[in-house]
C-alpha positions as a printed Julia matrix, in Angstrom:
107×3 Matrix{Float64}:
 123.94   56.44  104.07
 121.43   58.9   103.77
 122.37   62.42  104.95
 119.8    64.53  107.07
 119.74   68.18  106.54
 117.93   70.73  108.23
 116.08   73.52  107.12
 117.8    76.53  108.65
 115.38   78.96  106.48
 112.25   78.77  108.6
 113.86   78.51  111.91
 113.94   81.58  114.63
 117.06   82.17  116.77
 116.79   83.74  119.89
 119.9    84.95  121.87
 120.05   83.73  125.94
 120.08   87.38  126.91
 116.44   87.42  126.79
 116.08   85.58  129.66
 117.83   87.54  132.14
 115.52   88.75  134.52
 117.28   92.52  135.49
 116.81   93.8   131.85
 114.0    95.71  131.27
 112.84   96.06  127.97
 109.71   97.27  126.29
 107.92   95.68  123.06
 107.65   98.93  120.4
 105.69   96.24  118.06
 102.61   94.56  117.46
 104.44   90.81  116.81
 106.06   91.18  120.21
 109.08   90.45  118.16
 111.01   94.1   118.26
 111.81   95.6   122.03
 113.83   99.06  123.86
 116.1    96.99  126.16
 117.47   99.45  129.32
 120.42   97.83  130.21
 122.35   99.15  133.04
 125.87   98.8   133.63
 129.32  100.13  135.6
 132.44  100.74  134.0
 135.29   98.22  135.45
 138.38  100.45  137.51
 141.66   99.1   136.56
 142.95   96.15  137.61
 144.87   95.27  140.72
 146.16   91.67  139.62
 146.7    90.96  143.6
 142.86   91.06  143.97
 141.14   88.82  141.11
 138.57   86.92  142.51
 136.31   84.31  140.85
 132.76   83.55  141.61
 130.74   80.7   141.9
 131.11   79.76  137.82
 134.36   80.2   138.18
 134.03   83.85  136.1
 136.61   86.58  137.03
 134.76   89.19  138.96
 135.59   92.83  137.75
 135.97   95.82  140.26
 133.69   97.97  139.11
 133.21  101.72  139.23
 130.15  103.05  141.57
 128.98  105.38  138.76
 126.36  103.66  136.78
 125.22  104.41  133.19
 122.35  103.5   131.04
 122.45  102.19  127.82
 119.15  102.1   125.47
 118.97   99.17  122.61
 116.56   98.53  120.2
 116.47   95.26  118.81
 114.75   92.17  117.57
 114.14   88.74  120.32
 113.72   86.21  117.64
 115.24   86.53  114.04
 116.1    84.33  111.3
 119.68   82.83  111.0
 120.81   85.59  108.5
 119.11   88.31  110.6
 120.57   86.99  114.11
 122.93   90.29  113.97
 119.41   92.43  115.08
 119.39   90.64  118.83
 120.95   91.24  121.52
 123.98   88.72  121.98
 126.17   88.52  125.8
 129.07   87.83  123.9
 128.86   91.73  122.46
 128.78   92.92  125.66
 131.79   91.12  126.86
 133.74   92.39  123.87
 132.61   96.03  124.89
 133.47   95.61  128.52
 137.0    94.37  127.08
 137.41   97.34  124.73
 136.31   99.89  127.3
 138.45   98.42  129.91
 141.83   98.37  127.56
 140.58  102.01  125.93
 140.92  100.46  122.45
 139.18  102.44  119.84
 137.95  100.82  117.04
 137.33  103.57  114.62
């Protein structure tokens, strides 16, 4: 049995969070490859376990604060596999949202 590998090495990765609509996010290169991303966001209030709510997907929905910040990223769109750290990943900004929401410091 012959054993079909593929070439990771030329390949570009791009993270899902590129295709969300309500991000705006400006190209500061000529390849089109490196954006600013303006991401805006709410902190969550604390939890009231008595009114968790899920929405369509079947996601908990967070109660959120009404003050809003802004966060500016820079970062790549499409990298190769060892360079897939430079995008923007959704799974980073659930991990925030988690640390900000149990105050745990990481440094």
């Amino acid at each position: 049995m012959t054993e079909n590998k593929i070439d990771l090495s030329s390949l570009l990765f791009t993270s899902d969070i590129h295709l969300e609509e309500d991000i705006e996010r400006k190209s500061i290169s000529q390849s089109d490859l490196k954006h600013i991303s303006r991401i805006e966001f709410r902190l969550p209030n604390s939890i009231d376990y008595s009114k968790i709510s899920l929405d369509q997907d079947g996601d908990l929905v967070a109660d959120r604060a009404d003050k809003h910040y802004v966060l500016f990223i820079e970062h790549e769109t499409k990298t190769k596999l060892e360079k897939v750290g430079l995008q923007l990943w959704r799974s980073a900004f659930f991990l925030t949202d988690y640390f900000i929401f149990y105050q745990i410091q990481i440094i």
